[in-house]
Backbone as a printed PyTorch tensor [residue, N CA C, xyz], in Angstrom:
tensor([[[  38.6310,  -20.3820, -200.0730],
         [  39.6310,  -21.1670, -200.8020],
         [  40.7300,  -20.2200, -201.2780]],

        [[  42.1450,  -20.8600, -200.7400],
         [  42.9140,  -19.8530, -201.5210],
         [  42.6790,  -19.7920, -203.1400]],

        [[  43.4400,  -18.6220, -204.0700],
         [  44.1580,  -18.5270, -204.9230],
         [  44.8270,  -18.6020, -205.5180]],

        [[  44.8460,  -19.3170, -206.9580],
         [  46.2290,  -19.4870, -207.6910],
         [  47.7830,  -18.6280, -207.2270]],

        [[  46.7990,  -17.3400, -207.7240],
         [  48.0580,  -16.3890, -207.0500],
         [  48.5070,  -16.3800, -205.5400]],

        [[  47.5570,  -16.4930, -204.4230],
         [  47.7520,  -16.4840, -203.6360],
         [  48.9380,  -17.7800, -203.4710]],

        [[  49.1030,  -18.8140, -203.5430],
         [  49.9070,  -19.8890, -203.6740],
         [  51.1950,  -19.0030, -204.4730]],

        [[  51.1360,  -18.6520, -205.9300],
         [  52.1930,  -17.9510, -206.7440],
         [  53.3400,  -17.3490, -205.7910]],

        [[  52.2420,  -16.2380, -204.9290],
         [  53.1070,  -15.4870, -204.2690],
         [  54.1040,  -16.0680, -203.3690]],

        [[  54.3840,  -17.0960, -202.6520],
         [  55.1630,  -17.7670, -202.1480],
         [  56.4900,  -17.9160, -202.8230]],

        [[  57.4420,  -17.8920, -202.1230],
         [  58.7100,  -18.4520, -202.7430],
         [  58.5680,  -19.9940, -203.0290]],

        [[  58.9830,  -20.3790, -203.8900],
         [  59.0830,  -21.6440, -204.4820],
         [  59.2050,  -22.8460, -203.4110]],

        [[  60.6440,  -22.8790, -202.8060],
         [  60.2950,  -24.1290, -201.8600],
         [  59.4290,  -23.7540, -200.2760]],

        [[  59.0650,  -22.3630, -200.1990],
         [  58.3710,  -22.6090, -199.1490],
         [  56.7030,  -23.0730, -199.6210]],

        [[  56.5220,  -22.6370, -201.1160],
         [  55.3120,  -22.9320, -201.6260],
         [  55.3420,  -24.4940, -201.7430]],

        [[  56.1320,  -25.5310, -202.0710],
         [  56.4560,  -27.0890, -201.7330],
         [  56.3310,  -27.5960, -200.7880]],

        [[  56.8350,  -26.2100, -199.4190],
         [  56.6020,  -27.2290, -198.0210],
         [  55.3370,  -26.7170, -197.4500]],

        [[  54.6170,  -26.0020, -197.9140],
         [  53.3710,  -25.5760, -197.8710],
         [  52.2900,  -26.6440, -198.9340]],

        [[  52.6120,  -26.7440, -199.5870],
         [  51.6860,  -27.9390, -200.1240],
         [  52.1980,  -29.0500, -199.5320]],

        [[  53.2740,  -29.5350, -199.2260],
         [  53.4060,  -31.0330, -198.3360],
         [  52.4010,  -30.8790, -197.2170]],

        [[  52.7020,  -29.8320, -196.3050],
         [  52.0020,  -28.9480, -194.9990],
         [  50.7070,  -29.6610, -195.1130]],

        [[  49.7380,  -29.3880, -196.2200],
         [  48.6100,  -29.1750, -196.6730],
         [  48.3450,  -30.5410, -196.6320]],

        [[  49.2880,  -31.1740, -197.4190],
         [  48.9400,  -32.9700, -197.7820],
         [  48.8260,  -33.8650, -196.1750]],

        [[  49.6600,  -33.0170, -195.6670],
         [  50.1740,  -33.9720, -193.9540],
         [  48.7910,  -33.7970, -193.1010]],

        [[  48.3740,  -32.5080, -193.6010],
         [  47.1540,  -32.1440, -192.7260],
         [  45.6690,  -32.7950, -192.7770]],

        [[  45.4390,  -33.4810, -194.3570],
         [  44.2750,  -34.5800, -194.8610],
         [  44.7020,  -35.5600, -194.3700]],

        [[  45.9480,  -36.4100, -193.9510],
         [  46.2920,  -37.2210, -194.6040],
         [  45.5470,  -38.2240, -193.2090]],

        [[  45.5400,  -37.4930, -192.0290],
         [  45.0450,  -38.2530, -190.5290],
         [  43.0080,  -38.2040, -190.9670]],

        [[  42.2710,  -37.2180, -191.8420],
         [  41.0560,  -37.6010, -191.9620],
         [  40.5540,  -38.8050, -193.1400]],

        [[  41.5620,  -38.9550, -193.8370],
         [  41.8070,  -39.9030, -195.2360],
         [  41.8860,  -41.3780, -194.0780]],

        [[  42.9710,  -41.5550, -193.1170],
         [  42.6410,  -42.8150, -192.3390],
         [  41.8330,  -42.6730, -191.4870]],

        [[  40.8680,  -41.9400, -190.7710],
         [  39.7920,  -42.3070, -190.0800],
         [  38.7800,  -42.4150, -190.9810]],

        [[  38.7480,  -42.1450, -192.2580],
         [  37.7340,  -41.9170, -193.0190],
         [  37.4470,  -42.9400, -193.6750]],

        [[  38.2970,  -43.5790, -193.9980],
         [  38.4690,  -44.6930, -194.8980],
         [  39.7330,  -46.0360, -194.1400]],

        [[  39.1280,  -46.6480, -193.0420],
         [  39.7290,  -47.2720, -191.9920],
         [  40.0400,  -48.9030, -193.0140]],

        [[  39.0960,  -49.4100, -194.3330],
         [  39.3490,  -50.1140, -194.8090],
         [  40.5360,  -49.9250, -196.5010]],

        [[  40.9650,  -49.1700, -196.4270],
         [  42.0680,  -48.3820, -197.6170],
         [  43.1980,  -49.5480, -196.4930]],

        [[  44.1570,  -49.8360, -197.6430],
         [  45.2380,  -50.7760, -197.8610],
         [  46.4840,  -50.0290, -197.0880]],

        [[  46.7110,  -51.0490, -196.0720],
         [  48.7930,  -50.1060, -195.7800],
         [  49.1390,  -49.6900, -197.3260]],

        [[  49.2110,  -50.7260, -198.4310],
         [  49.5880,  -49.8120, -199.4190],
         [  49.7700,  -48.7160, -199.7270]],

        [[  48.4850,  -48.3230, -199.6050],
         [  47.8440,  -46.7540, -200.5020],
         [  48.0630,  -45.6890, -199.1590]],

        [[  48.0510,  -46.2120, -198.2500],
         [  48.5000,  -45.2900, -196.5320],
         [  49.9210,  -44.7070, -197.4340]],

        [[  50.8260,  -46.1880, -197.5720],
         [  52.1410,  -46.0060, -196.9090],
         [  52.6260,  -44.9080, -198.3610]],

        [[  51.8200,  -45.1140, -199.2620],
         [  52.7110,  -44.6040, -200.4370],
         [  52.1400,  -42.8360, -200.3280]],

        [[  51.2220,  -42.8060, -199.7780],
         [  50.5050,  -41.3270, -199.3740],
         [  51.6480,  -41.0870, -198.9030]],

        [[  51.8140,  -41.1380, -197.3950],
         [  52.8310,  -41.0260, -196.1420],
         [  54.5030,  -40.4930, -197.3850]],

        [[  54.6640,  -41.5230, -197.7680],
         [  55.7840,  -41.4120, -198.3840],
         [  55.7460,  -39.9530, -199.3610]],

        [[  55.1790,  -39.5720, -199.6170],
         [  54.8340,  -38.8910, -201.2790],
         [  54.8200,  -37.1090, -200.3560]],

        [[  54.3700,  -37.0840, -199.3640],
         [  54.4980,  -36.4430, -198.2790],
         [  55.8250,  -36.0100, -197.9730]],

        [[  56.5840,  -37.4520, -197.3570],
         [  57.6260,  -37.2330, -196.3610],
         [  58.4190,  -36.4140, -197.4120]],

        [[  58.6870,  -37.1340, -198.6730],
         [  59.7760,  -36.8440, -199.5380],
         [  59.4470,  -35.2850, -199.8680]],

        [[  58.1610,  -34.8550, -200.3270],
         [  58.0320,  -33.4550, -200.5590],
         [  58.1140,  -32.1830, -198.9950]],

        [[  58.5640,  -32.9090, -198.2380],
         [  58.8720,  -32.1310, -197.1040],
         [  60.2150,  -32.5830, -196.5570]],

        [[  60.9360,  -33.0940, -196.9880],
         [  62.2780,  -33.4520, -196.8740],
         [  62.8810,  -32.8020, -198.1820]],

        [[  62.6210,  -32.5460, -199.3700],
         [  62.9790,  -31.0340, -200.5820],
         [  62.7460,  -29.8780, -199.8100]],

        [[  61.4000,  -29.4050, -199.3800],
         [  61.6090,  -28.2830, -198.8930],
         [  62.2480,  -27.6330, -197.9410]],

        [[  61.9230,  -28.6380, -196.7330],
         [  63.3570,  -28.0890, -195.6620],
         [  65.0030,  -28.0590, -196.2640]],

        [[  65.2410,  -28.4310, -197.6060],
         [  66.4790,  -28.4260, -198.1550],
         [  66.8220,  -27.1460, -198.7300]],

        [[  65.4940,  -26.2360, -199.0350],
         [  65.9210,  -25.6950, -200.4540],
         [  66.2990,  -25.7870, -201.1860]],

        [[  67.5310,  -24.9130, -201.6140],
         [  68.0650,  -24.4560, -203.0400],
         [  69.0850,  -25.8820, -202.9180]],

        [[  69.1780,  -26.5720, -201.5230],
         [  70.0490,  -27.6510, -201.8690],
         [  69.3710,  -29.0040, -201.7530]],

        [[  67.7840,  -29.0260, -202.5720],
         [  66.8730,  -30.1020, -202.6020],
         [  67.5580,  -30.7360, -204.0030]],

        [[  68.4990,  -30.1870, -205.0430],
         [  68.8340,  -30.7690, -205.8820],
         [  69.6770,  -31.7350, -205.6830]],

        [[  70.6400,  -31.2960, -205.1630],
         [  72.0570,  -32.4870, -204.4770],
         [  71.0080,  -33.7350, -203.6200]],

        [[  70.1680,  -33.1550, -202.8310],
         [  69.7670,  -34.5160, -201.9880],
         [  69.0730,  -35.0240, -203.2860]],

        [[  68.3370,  -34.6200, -203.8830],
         [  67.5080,  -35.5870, -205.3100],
         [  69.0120,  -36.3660, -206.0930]],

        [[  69.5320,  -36.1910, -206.4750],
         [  70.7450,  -36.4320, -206.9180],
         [  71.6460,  -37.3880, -205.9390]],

        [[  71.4900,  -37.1670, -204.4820],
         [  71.9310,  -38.3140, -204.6540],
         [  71.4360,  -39.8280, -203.6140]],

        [[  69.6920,  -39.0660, -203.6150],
         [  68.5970,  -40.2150, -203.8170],
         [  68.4360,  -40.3990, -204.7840]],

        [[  69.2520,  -40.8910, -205.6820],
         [  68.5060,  -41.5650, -207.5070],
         [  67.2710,  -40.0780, -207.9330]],

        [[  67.7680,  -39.3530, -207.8000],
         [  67.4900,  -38.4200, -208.8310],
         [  66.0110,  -38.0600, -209.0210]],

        [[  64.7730,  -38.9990, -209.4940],
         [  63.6520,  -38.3850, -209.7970],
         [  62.5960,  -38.9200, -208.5790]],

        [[  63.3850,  -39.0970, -207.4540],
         [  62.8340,  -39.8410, -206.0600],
         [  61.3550,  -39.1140, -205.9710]],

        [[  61.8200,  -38.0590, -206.0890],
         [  59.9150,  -37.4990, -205.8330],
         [  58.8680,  -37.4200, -207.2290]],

        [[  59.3460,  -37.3940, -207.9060],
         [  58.6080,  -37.4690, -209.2450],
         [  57.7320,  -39.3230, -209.3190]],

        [[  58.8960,  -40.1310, -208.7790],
         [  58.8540,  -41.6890, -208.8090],
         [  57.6090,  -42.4570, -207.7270]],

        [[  58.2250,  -41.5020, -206.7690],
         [  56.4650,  -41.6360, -206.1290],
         [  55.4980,  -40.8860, -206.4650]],

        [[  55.8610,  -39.7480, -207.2300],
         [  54.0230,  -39.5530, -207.4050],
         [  53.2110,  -40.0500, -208.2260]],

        [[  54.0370,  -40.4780, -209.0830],
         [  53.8580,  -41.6140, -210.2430],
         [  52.6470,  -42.6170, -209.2930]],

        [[  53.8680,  -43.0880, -208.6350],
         [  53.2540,  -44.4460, -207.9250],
         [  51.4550,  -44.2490, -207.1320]],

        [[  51.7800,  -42.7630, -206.6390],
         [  50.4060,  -42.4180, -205.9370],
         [  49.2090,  -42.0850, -206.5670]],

        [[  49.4170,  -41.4840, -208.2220],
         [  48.5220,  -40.9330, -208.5070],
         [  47.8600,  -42.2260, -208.9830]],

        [[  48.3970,  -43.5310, -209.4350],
         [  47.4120,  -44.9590, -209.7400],
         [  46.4680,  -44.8130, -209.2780]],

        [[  46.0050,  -44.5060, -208.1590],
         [  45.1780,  -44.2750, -207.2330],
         [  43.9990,  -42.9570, -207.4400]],

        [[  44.2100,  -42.2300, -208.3230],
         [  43.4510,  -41.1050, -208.5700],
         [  42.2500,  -41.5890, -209.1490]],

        [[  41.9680,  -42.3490, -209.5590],
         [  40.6420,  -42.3850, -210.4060],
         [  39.8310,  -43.1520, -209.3280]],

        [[  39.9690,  -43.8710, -208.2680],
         [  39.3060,  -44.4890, -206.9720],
         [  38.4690,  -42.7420, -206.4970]],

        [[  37.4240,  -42.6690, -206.4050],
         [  36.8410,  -41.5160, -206.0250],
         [  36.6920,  -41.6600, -204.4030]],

        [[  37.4150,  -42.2300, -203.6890],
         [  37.4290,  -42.6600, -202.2080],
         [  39.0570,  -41.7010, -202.0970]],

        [[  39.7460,  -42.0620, -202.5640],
         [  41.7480,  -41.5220, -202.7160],
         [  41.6050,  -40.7900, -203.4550]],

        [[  40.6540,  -40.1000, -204.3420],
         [  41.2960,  -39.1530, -205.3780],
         [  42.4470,  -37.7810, -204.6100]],

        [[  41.1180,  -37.4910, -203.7230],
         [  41.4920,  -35.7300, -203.4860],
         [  42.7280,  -35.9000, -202.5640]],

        [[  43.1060,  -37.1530, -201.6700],
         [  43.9090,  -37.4560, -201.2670],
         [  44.7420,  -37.4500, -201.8460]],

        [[  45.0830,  -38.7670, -202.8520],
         [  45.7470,  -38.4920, -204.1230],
         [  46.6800,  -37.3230, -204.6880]],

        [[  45.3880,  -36.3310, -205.2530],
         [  45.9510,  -35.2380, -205.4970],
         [  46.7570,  -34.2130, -204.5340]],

        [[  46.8610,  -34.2010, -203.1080],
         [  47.2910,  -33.6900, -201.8510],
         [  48.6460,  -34.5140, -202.0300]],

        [[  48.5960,  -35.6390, -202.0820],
         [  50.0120,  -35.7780, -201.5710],
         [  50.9550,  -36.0780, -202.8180]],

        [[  50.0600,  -35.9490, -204.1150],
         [  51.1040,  -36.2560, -205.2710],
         [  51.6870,  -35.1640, -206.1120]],

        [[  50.5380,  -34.5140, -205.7280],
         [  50.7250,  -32.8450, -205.8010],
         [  52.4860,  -32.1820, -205.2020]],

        [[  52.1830,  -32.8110, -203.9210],
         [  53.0390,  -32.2000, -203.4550],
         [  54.5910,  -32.8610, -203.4820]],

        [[  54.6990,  -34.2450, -203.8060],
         [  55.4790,  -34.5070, -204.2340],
         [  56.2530,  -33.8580, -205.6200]],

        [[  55.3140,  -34.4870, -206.8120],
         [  55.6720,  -33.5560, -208.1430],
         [  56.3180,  -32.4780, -207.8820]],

        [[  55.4840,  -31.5560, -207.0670],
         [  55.8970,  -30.3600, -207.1130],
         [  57.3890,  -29.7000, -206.4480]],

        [[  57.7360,  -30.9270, -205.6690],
         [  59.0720,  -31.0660, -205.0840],
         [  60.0830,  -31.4810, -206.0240]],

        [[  59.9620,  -32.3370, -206.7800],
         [  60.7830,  -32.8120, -208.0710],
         [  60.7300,  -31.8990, -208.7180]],

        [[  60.0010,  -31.5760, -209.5610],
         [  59.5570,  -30.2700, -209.7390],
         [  60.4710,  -28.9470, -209.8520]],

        [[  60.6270,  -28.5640, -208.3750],
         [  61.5080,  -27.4380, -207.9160],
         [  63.5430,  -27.9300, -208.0550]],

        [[  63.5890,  -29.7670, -207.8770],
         [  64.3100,  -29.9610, -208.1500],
         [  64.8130,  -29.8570, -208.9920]],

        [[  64.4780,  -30.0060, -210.0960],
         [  64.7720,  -30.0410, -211.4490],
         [  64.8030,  -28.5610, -211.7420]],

        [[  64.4420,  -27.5750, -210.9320],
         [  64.4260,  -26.1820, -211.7790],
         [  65.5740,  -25.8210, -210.7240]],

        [[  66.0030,  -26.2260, -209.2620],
         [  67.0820,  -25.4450, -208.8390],
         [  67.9120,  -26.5660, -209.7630]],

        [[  68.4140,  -27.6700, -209.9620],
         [  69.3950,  -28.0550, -210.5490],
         [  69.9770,  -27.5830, -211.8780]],

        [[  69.2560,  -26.1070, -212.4680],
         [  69.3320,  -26.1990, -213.7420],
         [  68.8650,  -27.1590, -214.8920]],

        [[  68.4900,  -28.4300, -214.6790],
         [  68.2950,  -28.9690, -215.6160],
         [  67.0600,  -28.6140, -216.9870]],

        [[  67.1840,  -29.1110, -217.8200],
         [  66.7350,  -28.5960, -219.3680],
         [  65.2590,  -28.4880, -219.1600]],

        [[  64.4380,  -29.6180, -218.3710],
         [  63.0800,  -29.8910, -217.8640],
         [  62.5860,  -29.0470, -217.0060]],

        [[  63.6610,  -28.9130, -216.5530],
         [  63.2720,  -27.9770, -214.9540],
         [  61.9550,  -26.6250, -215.3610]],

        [[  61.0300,  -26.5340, -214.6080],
         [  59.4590,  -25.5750, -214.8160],
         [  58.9050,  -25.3200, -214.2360]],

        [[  59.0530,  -23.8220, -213.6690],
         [  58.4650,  -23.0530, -213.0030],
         [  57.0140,  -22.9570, -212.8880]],

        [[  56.5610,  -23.3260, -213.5320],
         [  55.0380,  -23.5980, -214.0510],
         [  54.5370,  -24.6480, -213.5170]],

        [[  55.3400,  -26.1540, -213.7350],
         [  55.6450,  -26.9640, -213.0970],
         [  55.2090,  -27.4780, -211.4570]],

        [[  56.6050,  -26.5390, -211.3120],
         [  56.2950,  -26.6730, -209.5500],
         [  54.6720,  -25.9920, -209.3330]],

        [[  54.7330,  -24.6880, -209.9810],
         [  53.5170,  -24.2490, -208.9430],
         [  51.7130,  -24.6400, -209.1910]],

        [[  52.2480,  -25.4150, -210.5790],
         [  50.7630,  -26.0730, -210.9440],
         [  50.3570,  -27.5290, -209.7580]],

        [[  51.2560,  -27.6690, -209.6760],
         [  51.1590,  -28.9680, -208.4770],
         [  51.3460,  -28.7310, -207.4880]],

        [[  51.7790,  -27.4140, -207.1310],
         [  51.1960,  -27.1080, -205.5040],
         [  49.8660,  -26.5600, -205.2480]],

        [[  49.1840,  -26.1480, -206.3910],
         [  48.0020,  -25.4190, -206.1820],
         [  47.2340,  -27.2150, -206.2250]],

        [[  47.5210,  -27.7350, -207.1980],
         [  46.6130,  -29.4520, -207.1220],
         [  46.6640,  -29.9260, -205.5200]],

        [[  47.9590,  -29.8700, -205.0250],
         [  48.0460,  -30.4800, -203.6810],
         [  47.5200,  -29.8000, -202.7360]],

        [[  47.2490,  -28.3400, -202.7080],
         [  46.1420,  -27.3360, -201.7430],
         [  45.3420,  -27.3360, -201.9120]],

        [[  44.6570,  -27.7960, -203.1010],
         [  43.1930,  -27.8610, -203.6780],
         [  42.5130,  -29.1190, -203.3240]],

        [[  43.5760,  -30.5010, -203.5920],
         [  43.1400,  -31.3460, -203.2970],
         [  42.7850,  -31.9560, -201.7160]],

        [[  43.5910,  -30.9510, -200.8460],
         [  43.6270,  -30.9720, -199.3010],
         [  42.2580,  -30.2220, -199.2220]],

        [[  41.7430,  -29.0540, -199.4560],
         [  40.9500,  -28.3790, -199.1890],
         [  39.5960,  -29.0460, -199.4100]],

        [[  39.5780,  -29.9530, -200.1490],
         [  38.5650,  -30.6510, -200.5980],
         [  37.7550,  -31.1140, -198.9180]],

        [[  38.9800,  -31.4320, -198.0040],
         [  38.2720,  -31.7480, -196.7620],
         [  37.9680,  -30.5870, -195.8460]],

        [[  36.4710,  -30.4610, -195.4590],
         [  36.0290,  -29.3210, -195.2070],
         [  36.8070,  -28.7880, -193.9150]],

        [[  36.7360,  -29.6240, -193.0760],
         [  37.8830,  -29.7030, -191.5100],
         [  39.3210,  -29.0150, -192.0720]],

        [[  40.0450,  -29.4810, -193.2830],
         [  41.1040,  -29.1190, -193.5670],
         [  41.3540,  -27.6360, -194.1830]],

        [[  40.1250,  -27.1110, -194.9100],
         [  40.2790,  -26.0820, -195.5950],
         [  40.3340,  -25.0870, -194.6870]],

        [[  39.8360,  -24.4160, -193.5000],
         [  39.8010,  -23.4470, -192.7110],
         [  41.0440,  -23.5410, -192.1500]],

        [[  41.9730,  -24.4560, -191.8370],
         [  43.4050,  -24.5600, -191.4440],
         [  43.8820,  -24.1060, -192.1970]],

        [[  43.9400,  -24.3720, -193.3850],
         [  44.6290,  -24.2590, -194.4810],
         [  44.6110,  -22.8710, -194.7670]],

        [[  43.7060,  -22.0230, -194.9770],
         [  43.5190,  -20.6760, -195.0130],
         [  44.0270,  -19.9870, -193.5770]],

        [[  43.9550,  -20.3240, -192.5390],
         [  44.4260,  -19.5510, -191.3510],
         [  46.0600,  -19.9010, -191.6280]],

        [[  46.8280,  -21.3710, -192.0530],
         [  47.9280,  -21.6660, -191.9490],
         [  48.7940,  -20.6180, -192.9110]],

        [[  48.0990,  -20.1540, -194.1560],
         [  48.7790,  -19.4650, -195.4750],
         [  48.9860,  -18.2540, -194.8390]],

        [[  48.1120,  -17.7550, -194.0640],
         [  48.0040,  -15.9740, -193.5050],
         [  49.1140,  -16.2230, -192.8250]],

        [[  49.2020,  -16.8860, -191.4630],
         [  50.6820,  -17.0900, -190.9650],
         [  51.5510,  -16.9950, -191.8860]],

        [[  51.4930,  -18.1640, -192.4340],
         [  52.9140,  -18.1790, -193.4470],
         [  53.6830,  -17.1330, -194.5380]],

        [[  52.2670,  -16.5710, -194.8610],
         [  52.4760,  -15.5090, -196.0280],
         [  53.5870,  -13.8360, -194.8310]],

        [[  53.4210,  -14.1400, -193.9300],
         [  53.2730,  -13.1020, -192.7310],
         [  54.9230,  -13.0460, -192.1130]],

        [[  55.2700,  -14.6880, -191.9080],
         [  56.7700,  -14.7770, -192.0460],
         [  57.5110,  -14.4130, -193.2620]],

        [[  56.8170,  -14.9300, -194.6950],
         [  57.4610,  -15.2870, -195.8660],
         [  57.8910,  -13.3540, -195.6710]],

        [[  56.8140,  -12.5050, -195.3850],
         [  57.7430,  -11.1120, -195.8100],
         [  58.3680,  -10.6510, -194.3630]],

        [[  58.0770,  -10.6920, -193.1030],
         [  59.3390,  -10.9830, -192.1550],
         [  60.1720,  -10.6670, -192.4210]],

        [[  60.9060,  -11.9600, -192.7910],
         [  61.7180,  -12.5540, -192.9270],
         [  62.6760,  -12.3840, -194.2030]],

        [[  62.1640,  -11.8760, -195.2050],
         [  62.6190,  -11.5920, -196.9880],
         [  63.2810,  -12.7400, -197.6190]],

        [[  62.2970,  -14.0930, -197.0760],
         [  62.2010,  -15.4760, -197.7850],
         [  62.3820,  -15.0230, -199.6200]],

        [[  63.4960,  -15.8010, -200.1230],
         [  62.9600,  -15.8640, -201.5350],
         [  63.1680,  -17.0900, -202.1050]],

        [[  63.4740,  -17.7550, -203.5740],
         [  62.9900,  -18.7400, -204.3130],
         [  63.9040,  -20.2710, -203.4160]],

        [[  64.9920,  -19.2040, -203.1630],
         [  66.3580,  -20.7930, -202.8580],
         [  66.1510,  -20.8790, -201.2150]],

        [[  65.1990,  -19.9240, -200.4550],
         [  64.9520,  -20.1070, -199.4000],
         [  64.0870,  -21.8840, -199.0490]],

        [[  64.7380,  -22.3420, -198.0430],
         [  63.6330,  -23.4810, -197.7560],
         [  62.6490,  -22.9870, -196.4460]],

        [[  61.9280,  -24.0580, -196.6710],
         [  61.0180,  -24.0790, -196.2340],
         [  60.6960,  -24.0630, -194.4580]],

        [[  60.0630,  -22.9710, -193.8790],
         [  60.6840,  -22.5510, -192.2870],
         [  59.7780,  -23.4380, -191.5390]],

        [[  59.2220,  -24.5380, -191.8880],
         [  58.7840,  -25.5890, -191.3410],
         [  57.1530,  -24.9430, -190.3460]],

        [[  57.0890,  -26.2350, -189.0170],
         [  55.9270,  -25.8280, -188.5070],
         [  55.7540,  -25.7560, -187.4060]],

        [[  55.5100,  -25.5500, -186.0940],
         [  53.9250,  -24.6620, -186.8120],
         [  54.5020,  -23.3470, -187.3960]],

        [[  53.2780,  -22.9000, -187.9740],
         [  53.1640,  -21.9120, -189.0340],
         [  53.3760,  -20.9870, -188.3700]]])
């Protein structure tokens, strides 16, 4: 299992599109697993996802697109997803893809400057959304081979905080 720190060490929005990464990667054993779960609770997963991987491929300019999608677009679905957390069938799911949303709003609010904006923030809800992915045993060994890649470009490359996210594969 990764590490708090291990997650830390990431630049900020690649650590966002790395927890979306993470959420996208449960999200195909969550529907074979649970074939009777609602389009609902699919579609708002799916969504909570897309949006936290549509911030990170933005970077440092995930604020302007939040801004001018109505502003707390990713915060608004994770809201909507985490209803779903206390169902012990969706939790860890749940936490994977709301995780990674938050944590996209999150980063928004801290590149926009705004007063809320928390570094702490973002990276407490990307470690929820890797943690909560890892929960699936199939997913966790990806997940650990996917970070070594990634960690491997992130210094490459001399990725830092306003860098987005260099997408996939890893």
């Amino acid at each position: 299992m990764l590490t708090n720190d291990q997650l830390r060490s990431l630049p900020m929005w690649v650590a966002v599109g790395f927890a979306a990464h993470c959420a996208r990667l449960v999200l195909p054993a969550f529907r074979d697993g649970y074939p009777t779960v609602s389009s609902e609770i699919l579609g708002q997963l799916e969504r909570a996802v897309s949006v936290a991987e549509e911030f990170a491929s933005r970077g440092s300019g995930a604020a302007e697109y939040a801004a001018e999608a109505d502003g707390d677009l990713a915060v608004d679905i994770a809201v909507a997803v985490r209803r779903w957390a206390n169902d012990p069938v969706v939790e860890n799911y749940s936490d994977a893809a709301a995780g990674a949303a938050y944590a996209a709003g999150a980063a928004a609010d801290l590149t926009a400057a705004r007063p809320w904006g928390n570094r702490e923030l973002v990276y407490s809800n990307v470690e929820r959304a890797v943690k909560g992915a890892c929960q699936n045993q199939d997913v966790s060994a990806r997940v650990e081979a996917d970070y070594a890649r990634l960690f491997a470009r992130v210094q490459a490359a001399g990725l830092d905080d306003a860098s987005s996210y260099p997408g996939t594969p890893i």
